[in-house]
C-alpha positions in Angstrom: -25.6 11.1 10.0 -27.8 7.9 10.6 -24.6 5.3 11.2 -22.0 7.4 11.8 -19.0 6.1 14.2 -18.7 8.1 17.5 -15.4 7.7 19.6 -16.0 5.8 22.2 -15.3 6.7 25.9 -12.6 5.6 27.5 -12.3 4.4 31.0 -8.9 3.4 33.1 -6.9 0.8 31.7 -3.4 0.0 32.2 -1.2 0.9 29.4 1.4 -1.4 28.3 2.7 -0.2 25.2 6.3 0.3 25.4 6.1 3.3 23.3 3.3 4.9 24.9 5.5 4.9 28.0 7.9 6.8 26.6 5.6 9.6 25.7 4.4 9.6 28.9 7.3 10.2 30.6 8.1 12.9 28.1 5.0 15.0 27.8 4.9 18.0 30.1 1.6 19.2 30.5 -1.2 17.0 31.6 -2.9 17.4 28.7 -0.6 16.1 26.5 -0.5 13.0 29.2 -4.3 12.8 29.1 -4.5 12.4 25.7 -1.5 9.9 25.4 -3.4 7.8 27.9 -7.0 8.2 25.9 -5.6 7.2 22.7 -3.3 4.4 24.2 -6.4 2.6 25.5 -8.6 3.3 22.4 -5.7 1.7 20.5 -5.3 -1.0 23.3 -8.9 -2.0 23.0 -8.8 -2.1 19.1 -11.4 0.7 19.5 -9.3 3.4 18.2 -10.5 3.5 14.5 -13.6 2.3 13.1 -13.3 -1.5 11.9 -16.9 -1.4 9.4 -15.8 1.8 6.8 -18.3 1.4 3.9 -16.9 1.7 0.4 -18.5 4.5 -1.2 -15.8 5.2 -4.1 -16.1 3.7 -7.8 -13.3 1.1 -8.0 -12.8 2.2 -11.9 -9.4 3.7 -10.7 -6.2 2.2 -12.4 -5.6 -0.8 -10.2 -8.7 -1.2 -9.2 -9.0 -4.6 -10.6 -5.8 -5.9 -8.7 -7.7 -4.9 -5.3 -11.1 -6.6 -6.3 -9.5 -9.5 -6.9 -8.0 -9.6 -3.3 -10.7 -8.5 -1.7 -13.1 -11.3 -3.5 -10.8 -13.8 -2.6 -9.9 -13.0 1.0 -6.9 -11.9 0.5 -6.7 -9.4 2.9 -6.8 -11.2 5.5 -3.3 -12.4 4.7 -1.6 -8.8 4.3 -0.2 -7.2 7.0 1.9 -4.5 5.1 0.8 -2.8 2.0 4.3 -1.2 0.2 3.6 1.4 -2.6 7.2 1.6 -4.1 7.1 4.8 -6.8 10.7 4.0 -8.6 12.6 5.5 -11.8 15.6 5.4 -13.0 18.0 2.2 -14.4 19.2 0.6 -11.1 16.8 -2.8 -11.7 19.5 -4.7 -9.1 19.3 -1.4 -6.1 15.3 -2.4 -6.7 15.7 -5.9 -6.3 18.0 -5.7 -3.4 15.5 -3.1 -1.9 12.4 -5.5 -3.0 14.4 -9.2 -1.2 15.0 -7.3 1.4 11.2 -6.1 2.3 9.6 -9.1 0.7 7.1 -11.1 2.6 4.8 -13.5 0.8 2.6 -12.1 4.1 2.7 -8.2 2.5 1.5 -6.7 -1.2 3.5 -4.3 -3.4 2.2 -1.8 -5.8 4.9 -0.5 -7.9 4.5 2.4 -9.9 7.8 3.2 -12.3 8.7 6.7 -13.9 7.4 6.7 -17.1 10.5 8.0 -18.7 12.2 4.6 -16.7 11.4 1.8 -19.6 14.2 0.1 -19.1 13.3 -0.2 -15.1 9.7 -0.6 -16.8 10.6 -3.9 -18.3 12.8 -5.1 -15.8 9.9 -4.3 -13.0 7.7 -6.2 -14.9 9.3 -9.4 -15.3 9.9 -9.4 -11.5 6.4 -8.9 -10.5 5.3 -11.7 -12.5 6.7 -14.0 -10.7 5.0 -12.9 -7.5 0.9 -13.4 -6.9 1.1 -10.5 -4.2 3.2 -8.0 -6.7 1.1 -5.7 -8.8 2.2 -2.9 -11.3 0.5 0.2 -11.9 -1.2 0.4 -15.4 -0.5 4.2 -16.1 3.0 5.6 -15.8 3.6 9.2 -14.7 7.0 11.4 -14.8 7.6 11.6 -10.9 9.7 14.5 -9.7 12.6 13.8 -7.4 11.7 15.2 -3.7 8.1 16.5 -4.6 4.6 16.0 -5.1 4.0 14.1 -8.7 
């Protein structure tokens, strides 16, 4: 496929990552340690994933609109975390202690409430206007507690 991205190879670097130390002193086999090593430095070098992914997809998907208008205006420069919070029930203030706690003007938040949750629905709502990097999701589908929805 005419520009595809191919791993690159790695050479020796020296890893510094904290956390890839750790697995290093815990993998047995060599490898495991090679291939601790060779992601480490792909991920070290910022080479581990391709940076220029093409969008192919129609953006016609409910919320599409909400991620246009970031992407047109730069936006996503700015966000380091994106939160997709999928909430039901009537605890409004368990959601806003859960959404002052994880707030960062720095970070976006797509919400999607139960749609038998209208009370949650409303509250939601009225909290996410009040935020430029809050969005709701248009549709509203019955999740199921501990499964796939």
């Amino acid at each position: 496929v005419r520009g595809a991205w191919t791993e690159p190879t790695v050479g020796s670097c020296d890893i510094e990552w904290s956390d890839a130390l750790s697995a290093l002193n815990r993998a047995r086999t060599d490898e495991c340690k090679a291939e601790i090593r060779r992601v480490t430095c792909l991920a070290q070098r910022n080479l581990l994933y391709d940076t220029n992914i093409r969008k192919t997809c129609p953006t016609a998907a409910p919320g599409a609109a909400e991620a246009e208008k970031l992407a047109s205006d730069d936006g996503w420069r700015n966000i380091r975390i994106v939160y997709v919070l999928v909430v039901h029930g009537r605890a409004f203030r368990q959601f806003r202690r859960l959404f002052k706690a994880i707030y960062s003007r720095h970070h976006y938040y797509y919400v999607h409430v139960d749609s038998r949750s209208d009370y949650l629905h409303r509250m939601v709502g009225d909290l996410s206007n009040s935020y430029d990097n809050v969005a709701m999701s248009p549709w509203r589908l019955a999740s199921i507690w501990g499964g796939a929805s």
